[in-house]
N, C-alpha and C positions, 0 to 999 in steps of 0.2 A: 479712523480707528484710534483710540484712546491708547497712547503710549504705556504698555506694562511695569516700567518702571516707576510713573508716578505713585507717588504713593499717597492718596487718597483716602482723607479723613471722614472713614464713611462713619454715618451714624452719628451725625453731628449735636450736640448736646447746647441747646441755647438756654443760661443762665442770665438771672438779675441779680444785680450789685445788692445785697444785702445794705439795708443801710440803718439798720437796728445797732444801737453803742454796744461793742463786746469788751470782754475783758481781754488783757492781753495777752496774745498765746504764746506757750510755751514752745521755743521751737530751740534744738540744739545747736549745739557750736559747729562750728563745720568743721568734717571730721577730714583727718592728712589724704592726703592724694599721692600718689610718686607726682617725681618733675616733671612739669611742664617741658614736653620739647617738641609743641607744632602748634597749628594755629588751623583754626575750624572758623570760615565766612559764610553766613547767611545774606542772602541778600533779593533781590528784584529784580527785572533788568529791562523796564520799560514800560511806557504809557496803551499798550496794546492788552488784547484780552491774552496772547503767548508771551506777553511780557509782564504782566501783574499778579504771578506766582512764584514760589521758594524755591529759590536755587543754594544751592550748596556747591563751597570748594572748601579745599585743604591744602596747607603751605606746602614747600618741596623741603619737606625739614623743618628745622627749626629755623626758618629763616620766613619772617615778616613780610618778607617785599618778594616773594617767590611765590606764585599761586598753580594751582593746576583746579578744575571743573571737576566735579566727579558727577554720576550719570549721565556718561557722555554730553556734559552741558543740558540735562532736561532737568527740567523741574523736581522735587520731593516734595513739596507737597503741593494741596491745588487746596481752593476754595467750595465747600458746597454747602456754605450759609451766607446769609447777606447778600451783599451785590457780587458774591462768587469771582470780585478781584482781593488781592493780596500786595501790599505794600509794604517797604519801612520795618522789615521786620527784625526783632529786636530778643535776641537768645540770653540766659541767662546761667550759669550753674547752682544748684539748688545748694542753700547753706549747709544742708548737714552732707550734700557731695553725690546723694544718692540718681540725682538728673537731671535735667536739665527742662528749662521751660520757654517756651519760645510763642512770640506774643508779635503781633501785625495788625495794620488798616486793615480794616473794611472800607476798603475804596477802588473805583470799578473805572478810569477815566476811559480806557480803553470800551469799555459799551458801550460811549456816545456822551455819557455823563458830563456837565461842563466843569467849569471850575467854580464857576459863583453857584448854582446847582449845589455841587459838593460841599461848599461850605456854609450853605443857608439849610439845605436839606439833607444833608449827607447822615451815613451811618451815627450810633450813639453806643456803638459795640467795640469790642477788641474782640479778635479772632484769637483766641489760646491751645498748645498743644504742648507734651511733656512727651519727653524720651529719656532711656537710661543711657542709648548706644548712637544717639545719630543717626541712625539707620533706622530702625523699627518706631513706628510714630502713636500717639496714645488718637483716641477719636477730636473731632477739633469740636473745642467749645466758643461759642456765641456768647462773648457775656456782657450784659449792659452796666455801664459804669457811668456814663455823661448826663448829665438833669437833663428835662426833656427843654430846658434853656440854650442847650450846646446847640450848634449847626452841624459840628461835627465833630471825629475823635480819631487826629492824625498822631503816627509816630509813635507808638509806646514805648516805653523805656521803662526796667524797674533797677534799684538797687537794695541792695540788703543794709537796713537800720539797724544797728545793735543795740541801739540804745533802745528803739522800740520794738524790738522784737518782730519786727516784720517785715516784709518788703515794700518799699514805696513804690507803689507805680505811679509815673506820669505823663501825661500828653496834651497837646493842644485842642483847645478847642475855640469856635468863634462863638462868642458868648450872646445871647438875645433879648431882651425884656421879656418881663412874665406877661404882659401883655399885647405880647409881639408876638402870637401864636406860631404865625406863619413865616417869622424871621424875615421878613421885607426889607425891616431896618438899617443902619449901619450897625457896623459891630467890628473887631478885630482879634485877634487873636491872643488867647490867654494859655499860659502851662497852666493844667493843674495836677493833680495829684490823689490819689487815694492808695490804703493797704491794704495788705492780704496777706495772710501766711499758707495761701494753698491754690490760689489763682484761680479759685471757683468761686468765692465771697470775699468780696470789698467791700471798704467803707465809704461812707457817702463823701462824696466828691466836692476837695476842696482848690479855690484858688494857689496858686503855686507863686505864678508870676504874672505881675500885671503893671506893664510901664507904660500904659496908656495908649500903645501902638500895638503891634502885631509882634510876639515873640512868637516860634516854634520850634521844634525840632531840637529839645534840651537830650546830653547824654552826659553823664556823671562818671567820673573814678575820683577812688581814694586813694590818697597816698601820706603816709606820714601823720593818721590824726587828722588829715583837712580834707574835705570836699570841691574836688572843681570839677567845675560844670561849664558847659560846652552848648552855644545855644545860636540859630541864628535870628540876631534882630531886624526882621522885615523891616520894620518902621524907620531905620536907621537915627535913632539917637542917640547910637552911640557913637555917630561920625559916617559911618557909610551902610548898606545894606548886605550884613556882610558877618561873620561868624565871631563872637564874644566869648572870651574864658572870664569865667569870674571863681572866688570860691568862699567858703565859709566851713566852720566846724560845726555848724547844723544843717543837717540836707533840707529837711522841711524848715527850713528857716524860709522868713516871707524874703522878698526882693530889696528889703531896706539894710537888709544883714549882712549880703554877700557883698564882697569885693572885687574890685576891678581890676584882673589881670593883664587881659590884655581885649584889644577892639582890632576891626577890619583884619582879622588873622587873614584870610585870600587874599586880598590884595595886596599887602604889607607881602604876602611870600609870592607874587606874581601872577595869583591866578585868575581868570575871568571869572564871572559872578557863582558864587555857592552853596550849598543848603548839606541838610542831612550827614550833619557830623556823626563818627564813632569815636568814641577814644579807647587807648588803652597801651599798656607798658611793656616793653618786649618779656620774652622770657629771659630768664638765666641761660647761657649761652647761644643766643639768639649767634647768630654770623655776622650780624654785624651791630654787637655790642648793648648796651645796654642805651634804650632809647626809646623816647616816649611816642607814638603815634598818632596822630590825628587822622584818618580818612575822609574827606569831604568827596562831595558830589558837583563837579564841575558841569552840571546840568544842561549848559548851551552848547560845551565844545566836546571834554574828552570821557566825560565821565568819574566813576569816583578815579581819585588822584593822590596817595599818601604825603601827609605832610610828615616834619618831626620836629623833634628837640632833644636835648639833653637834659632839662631842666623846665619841670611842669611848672612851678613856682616862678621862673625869673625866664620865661621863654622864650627864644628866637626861633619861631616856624618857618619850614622851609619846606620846599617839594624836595622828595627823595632823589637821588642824584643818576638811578638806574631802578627801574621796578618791573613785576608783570603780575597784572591783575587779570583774574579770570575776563572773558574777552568782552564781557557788558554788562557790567555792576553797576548799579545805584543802592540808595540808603538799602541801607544794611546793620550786619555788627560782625567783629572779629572777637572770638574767646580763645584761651588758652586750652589745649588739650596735652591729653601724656602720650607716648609715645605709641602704648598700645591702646589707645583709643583713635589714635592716627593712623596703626598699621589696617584698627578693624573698619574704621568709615572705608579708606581705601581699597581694603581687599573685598568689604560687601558688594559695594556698587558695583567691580569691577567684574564679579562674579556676573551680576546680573545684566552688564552691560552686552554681552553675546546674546542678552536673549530680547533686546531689542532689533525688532526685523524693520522699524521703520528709520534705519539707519542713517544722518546726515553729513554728505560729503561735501556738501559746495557750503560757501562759495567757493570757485575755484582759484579766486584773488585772495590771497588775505589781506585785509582789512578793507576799509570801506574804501568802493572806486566803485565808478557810476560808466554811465554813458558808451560802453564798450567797444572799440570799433575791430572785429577780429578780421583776419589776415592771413593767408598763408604763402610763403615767400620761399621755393624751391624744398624742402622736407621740415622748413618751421613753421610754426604756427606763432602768430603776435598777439596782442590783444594790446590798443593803446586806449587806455581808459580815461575820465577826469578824475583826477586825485579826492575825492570825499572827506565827509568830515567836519567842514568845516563850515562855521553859522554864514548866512548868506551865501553861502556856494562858494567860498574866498579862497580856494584856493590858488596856488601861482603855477605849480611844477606838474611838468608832465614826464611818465614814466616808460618806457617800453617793456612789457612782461612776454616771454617766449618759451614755447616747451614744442618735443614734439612727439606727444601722447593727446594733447586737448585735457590732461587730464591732471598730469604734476607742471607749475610753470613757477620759473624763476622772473622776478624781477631786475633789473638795470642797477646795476652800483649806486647811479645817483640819476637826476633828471636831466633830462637830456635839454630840454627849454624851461625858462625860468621865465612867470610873466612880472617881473619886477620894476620896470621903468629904467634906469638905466644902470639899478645892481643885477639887474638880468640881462638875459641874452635876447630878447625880443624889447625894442628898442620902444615901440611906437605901445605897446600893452602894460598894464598897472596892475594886473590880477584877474579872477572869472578865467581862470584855464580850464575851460569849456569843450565838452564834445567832439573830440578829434577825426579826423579820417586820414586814408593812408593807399597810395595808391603805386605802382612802379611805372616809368615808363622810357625806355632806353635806358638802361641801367640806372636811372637815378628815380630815388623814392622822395615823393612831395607830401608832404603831413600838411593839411588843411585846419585852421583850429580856432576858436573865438577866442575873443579876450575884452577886456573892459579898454575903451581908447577913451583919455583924458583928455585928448583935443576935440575930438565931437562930442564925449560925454554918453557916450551909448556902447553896445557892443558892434564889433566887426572882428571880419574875419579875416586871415593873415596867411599865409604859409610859407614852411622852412622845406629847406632841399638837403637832402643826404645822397651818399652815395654806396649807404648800407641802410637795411631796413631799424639798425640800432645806432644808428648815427657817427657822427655827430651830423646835428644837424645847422645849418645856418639860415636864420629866418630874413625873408625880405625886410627890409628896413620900413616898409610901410605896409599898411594892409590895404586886401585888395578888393574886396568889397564893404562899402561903407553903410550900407543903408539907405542911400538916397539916391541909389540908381531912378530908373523909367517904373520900375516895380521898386515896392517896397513889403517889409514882413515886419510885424511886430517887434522883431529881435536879430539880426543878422548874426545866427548863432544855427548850431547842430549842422556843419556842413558834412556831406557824405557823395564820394566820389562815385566812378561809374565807370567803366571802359563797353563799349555797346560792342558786343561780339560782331553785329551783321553789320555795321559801317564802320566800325573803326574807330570812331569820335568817343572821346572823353566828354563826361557830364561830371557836375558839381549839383546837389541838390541842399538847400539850404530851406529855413525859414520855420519862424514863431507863430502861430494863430494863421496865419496865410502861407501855404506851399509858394515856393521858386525854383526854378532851374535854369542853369545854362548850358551851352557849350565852353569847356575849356580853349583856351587859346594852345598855339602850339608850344610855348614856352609853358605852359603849366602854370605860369603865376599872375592868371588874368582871367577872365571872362568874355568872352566874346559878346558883347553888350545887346550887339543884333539878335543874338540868340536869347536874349531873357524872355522867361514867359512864366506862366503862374499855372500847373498842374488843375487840372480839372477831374471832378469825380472821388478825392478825398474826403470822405461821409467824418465832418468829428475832426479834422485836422488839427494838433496843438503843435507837433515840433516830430523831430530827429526821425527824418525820412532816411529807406534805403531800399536801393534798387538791386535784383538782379535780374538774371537770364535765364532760362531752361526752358528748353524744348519748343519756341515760339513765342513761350511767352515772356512777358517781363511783369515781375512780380514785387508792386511798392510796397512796403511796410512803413508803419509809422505809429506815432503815439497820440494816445488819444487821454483827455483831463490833463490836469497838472500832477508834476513832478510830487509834490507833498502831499497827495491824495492816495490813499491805497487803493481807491479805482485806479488809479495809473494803467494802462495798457494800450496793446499793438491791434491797430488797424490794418487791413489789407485791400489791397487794390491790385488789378490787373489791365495788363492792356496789350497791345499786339503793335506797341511802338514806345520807344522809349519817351520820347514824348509827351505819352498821353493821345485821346483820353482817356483816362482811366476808369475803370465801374467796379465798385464798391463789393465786395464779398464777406466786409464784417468784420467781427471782431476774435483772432488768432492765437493771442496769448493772453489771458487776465487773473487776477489773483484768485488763492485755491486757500479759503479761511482753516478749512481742516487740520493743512499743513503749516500752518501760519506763515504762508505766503502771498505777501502784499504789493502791491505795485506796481506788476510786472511791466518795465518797459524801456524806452529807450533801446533798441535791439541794432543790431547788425549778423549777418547772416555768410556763412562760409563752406564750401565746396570742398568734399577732399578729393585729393586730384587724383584721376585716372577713374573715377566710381562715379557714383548718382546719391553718395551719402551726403547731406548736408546736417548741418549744426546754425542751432542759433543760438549767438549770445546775447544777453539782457541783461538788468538789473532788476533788483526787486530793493524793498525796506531790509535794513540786516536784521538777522534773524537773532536774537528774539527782541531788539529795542530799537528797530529802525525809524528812520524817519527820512522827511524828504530831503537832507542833508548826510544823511548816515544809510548809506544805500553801500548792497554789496553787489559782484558779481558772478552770474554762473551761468552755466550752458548746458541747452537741452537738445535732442534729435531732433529735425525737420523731414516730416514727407510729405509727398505728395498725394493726392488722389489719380491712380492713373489715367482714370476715366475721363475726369473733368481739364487735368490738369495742376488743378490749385492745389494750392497750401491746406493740408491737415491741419485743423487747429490744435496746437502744442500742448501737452498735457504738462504744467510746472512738474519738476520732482525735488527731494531735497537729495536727492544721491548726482546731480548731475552725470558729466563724461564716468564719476567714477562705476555710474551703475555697468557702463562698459569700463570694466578694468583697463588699465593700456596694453596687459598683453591681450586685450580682443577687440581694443580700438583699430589696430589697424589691418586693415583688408587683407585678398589674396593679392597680387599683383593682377592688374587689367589684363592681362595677355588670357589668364587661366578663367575659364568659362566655367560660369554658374549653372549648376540643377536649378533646371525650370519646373517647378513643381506645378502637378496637375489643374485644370482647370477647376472652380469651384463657384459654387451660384450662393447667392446672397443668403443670410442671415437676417430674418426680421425680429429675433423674437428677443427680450429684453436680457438686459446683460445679469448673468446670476455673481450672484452675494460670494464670498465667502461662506464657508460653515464655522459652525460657533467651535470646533473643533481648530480648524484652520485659525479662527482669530484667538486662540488659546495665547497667553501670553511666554510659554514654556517653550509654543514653537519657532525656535529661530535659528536651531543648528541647518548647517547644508543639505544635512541629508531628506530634513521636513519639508522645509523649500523644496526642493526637487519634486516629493512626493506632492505636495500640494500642487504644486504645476503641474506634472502629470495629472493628477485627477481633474484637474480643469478643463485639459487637453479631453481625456475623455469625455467628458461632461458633453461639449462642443458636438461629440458624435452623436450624441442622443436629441440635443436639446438646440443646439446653433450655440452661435456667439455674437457678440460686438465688439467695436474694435474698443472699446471700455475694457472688454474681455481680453481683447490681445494685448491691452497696456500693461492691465495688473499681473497678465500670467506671465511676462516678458519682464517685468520688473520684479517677480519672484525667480525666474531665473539667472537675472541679475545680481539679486543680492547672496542667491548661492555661490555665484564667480567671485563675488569679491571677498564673500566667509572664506571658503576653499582655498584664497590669498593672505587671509590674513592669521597667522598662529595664534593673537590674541581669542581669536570668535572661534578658530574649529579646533578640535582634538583629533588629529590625523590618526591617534589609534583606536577612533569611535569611530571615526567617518574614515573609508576609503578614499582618496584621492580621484585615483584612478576611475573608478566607479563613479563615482560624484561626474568628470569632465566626459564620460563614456554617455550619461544619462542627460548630462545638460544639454547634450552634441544631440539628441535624439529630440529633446524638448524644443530646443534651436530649429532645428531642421521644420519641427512640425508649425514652428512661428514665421517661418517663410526668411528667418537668418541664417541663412545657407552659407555665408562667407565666414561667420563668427562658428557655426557649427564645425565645418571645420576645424576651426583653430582647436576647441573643445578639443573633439576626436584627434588630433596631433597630440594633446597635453596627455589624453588617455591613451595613446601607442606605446606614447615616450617616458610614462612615468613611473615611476619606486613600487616594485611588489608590495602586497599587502596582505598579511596574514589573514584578513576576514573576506579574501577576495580571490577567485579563480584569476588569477593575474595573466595568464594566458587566454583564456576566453576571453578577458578585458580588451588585449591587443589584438587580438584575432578581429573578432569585431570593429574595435577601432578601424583597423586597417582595411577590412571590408568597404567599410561608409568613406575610407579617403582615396579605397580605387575605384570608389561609384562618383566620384566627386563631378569624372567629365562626363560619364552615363545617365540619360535619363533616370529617375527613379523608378524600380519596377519592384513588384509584390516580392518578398523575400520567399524562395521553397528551396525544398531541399535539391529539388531537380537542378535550381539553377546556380546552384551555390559552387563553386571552386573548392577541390580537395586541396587541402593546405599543403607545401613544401614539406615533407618528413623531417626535415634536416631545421625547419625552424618554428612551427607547429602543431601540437597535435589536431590529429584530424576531427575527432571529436571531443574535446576538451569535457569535464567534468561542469555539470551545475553551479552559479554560485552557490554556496554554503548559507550565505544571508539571505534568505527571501525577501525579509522588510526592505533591502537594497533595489528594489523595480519599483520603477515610478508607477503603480499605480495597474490597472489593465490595459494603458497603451502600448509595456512593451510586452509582448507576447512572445515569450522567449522560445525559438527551435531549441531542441537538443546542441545540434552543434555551435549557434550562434548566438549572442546579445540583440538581434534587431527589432525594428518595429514592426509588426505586422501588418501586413496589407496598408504601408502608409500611401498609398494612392488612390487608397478607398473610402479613406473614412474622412468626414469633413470637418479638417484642422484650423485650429484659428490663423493660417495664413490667407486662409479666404478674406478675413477680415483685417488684414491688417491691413497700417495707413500706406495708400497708394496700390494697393492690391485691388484688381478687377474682381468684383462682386456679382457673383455666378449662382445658382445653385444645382448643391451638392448631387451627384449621382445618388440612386438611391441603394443603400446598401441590401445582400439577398437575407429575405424572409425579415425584417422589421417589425417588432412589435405593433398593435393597433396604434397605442400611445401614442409612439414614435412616429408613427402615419401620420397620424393626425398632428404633432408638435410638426412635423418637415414641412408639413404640407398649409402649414398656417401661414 
């Protein structure tokens, strides 16, 4: 479903560059503004098709190096001309003040597109769009500006000429012979340049800059009467490959005119390789003074990175000393905004951000961390990750992250093992802090973990002992498998531990391109070498095995392709020994393009105690500019199929643990017995759509949710379900629990509370979450009267369904109903007032009560849900033919 907040330049207008000589137009002075006191970033945020569209943020104040995302981090605008990706894009305020004009690639690398592709064949357009507000957007125009000699037309930038009257737009292009139709040629990169006074008609297309090598990615300010320009020299002749200020008192001046400021600005200020400069000058009482900006694009590591100076003319650039950039910026631009154009970008979006239902909670790590290995250690939960991030996988330090919700989790002060050589704490290891695992045993906790060993030149694996699950730890001075055991794997990396419930024995499973395993030794920091062996029946085996236990079986998970491939994903295997052999059941979790969710893998898998709930954590690509270095973490539900036994394959979400709030993550106590809900016979018939009503973008408050899940629920009765069907309607009751939590998303004197947790408890119940229903029903006993709401009838009912809690379910009537205590309430309580407040015709309200009717008659999607025995439904009395016929299919 296409997110309602984007905002989507329909009706796309494709223009050609005029390139007939005009006179020069008349355009006015630019008329006063109040003061500047905020700052408005456009920007990109990755090489993916969720990543090569317009994001927007706005400063925290007047203050430069403070950012915050506005539509909840989604996009504003999308692409629907050209290769429908968005790059590089580059905003402007209109001279006479009246709006603003905002100008981007046409380039797509996320569809598959290559790079030499892109730039032999690539677009000969800019993508143009004008607003007055930031917010409200004009249609996007297509306009052709580059001879059909260009290969392509990256990076646009314009500035306003006074002296000509117009704007000069400029950008890169790789230039071709006229005879060189098809660009086969060599060629390099040139700026060039054309005007406009209205960003619909340009002049034909002149060279800008041409130093015989490849420039691109030029961006201009004026200050003082002189022009500097900001450019980076691919071809490095100006010393390194790397970002150039020069400047001149003529913009269109050729390359012979401008002067040499300054060369290699990134590396001179520390940083690794960089592209896609912005510039620009703080405002008058910025916070932190007056100071000139650079923003570069730190490309391989951290992303854009603010430089500064005090003096554009005579510059010392440097990285800013403390910043926070929205969370995955590339080329871009920063302008200046006034105060109430800052309060309205902010209040619009924020308006409209409640009414996004396809809400994103994870990761549940912040920032990028890979390889996940979760844990739960007497009432916490761990989760010990690889530190991410960094080019080749380089990172040193491992961290311990603990909560215990599964769903808010703190991080470790600092890292607990350093793989640094002997500035770290792990003696024999030089960096690759690699896929960890974490196991107890006699009170002490053994963390297993790869790392790069400079005496053999390869990885192996090592482990440190604590005597808390958060250290400290002290790693063995040498590691304990090397690679060149009786077996060998590709990589002696991704080790993951094992304790076998039915004998007792601890396993280690490790290996790259070829599965291993052993027996642990009794001391934990060995192998039992007799015991090596090589896993059989992993269909697709690449790395980071884990094993568990349940119900007879033992169930392997594992990754399947490489780590930098957005195919990335979890294999499954089973067997009835830990051992092996194993037989292949396929493939469990993989990436979900809709949600722009890539990668999914690397997993480990977790039990919460005293239940049969499991959770799996993994990683995916970070959302929206991942890659196979820049991966984040999040965790989704695991069931089972009761029948077979196996693994439900995992539906990704972006709401992870939060779609279950923490006050409904955690269960009844094991002592108190579950409603076993009726038997029910299978569902074959295809899982139904939403309504075009239901995908309305207006629907997102709690109270629609609910009602859309109710009518699902119904639906179900007429027509069957799938468990397709129990995810999405289980996942619209979800994100009514977490609106009803949040005061940003509900109006608690539009929506009931009460009512809302009364109705979700009924929805629950009919999803076969009888433990979360529950909870629901407690929040609706226990909660704040509510003037649109029979508030007694609310707790009446509630407390009905939580003293049925140890009772089978039986048909609600009036015969078998309990007269209430007089002394706490009435016996037959008044109607709600609200009728829009009933999810729908599944609850069919008695007079006296809130309940569902006949809920053991009619066939709910807990028939379908994952690990639920697939029956079919009783047939309810007098059925439509229809309905005959749809049951009976």
């Amino acid at each position: 479903m296409r997110s309602p907040l984007i905002l989507t330049a329909i009706g796309c207008l494709c223009v050609a560059a005029n390139t007939i000589p005009r006179p020069r137009p008349l355009v006015p002075k630019s008329v006063a503004t109040d003061p500047y006191e905020g700052y408005a970033f456009v920007y990109f945020t990755g090489d993916s098709k969720a990543g090569e569209n317009i994001h927007l943020a706005t400063s925290n104040g007047n203050n430069a190096l403070d950012w915050v995302e506005v539509n909840g981090g989604q996009p504003v605008l999308i692409s629907t001309a050209g290769t429908k990706g968005l790059r590089d894009p580059f905003i402007i305020r209109s001279h006479d003040g009246s709006k603003f004009y905002l100008l981007a690639t046409d380039l797509s690398i996320g569809s598959g597109t290559s790079w030499d592709s892109a730039v032999r064949k690539g677009s000969r357009y800019l993508e143009v769009w004008e607003t007055t507000d930031l917010v409200t957007w004009s249609a996007q125009r297509h306009v052709l500006v580059s001879p059909v000699t260009a290969g392509n037309t990256w990076a646009p930038e314009a500035y306003y000429d006074d002296e000509l009257g117009e704007y000069v737009v400029f950008w890169a292009s790789s230039l071709y012979a006229e005879n060189d139709p098809n660009h086969t040629g060599s060629s390099y990169h040139r700026m060039m340049y054309a005007t406009t006074s209205d960003f619909v008609t340009f002049s034909e297309a002149k060279i800008w800059q041409d130093a015989g090598t490849s420039r691109i990615d030029s961006t201009v300010l004026e200050y003082n009467d002189e022009y500097y320009r900001f450019t980076k020299d691919e071809g490095a002749v100006t010393g390194c490959k790397d970002i150039i200020e020069e400047s001149s008192s003529v913009l269109t001046a050729q390359l012979s005119s401008w002067k040499s400021i300054s060369t290699c600005i990134g590396k001179n200020a520390g940083t690794s390789a960089v592209e896609g400069p912005t510039i620009f000058k703080s405002n008058p009482n910025d916070i932190h003074g007056s100071k000139f900006y650079l923003f570069v694009d730190e490309y391989t590591s951290r992303g854009y990175i603010p430089l500064e100076t005090t003096d554009i003319s005579n510059p010392s650039w440097k990285v800013s000393s403390s910043f926070k950039l929205p969370a995955t910026p590339r080329h871009g631009t920063v302008i200046p905004i006034t105060a109430s154009e800052l309060s309205n970008v902010n209040s619009s979006y924020a308006k409209k951000k409640s009414r996004d239902i396809m809400k994103r909670d994870s990761p549940v790590l912040k920032g990028y961390n890979a390889d996940p290995n979760i844990a739960v250690f007497g009432n916490t939960y761990y989760i010990y990750p690889t530190t991410d991030g960094y080019p080749g996988w380089g990172g040193q330090t491992f961290y311990s992250w603990k909560s215990t919700d599964m769903a808010t989790w703190t991080r470790s002060a600092k890292p607990f093992l350093t793989l640094n050589g002997t500035s770290g704490n792990v003696p024999w290891a030089t960096g690759n802090a690699w896929a960890p695992t974490i196991i107890e045993r006699n009170g002490k906790y053994y963390f297993y973990f790869s790392g790069q060993n400079p005496t053999y030149n390869r990885k192996t694996i090592g482990v440190a002992v604590a005597s808390s699950p958060e250290g400290p730890f002290t790693a063995q001075p040498k590691a304990m498998i090397l690679n060149n055991e009786a077996l060998t794997s590709g990589q002696a990396i991704d080790p993951a531990t094992f304790l076998d419930p039915k004998t007792g024995k601890y396993y280690l499973y490790w290996g790259n391109g070829s599965p291993l395993m052993a027996e642990l030794s009794d001391d934990m920091l060995s192998i039992k070498t007799s015991t090596l062996r090589a896993p059989t029946g992993l269909t697709n085996f690449r790395e980071g095995s884990f094993m568990i236990y349940r119900k007879g079986l033992y169930h392997l998970t594992y990754s399947i392709d490489d780590t930098g491939s957005e195919n990335y994903r979890i294999g499954y295997a089973t067997g009835t020994s830990a051992l092996g052999p194993f037989t292949y059941r396929g493939v469990i979790l993989q990436k979900d393009t809709s949600k722009g969710i890539l990668a999914t893998g690397h997993n480990s898998i977790v039990n919460v105690p005293g239940t049969d709930d499991w959770y799996i954590a993994y990683h995916r690509f970070a959302i929206p500019n991942g890659s196979g270095t820049m991966r984040e973490t999040t965790i989704d539900r695991l069931y089972f199929d009761e029948e077979t036994g196996f693994v439900v394959p995992v539906v990704p979400t972006l709401t992870s643990t939060k779609s279950q709030h923490p006050q409904y993550l955690h269960l009844l106590p094991p002592s108190t017995p579950t409603t076993t809900m009726p038997s029910q016979k299978p569902f074959e018939t295809k899982a139904f759509d939403l309504t075009p009503d239901e995908k309305h973008e207006t629907l997102g408050d709690v109270k629609s949710l609910l009602l859309i899940a109710g009518s699902r629920i119904q639906k179900a009765k007429t027509f069957g379900a799938s468990r397709t069907d129990w995810h999405e309607t289980l996942d619209l009751v979800n994100r009514a629990l977490i609106m009803a939590e949040d005061p940003d998303a509900c109006d608690p004197s539009l929506t009931p509370l009460v009512s809302c947790h009364l109705y979700a408890g009924h929805c629950l119940l009919a999803l076969g979450e009888e433990s979360r229903a529950y909870v629901a029903y407690e929040k609706a006993a226990t909660g704040e009267p509510h003037a649109l709401v029979d508030f007694p009838s609310v707790q009446l009912a509630a407390r009905h369904m939580l003293d049925m809690r140890d009772k089978p379910m039986k048909k609600a009537s009036t015969e078998s109903q309990q007269t209430p205590s007089k002394k706490s309430e009435p016996q037959n309580p008044p109607s709600n007032p609200n009728p829009d407040d009933n999810i729908g015709s599944l609850i069919e309200r008695p007079d006296s009560l809130f309940l569902p009717s006949g809920i053991d008659e009619i066939p709910l999607l807990v028939s379908v849900r994952p690990g639920a025995e697939r029956k079919r439904p009783a047939k309810t009395p007098g059925p439509s033919k229809t309905a005959q016929r749809t049951g009976d299919a």
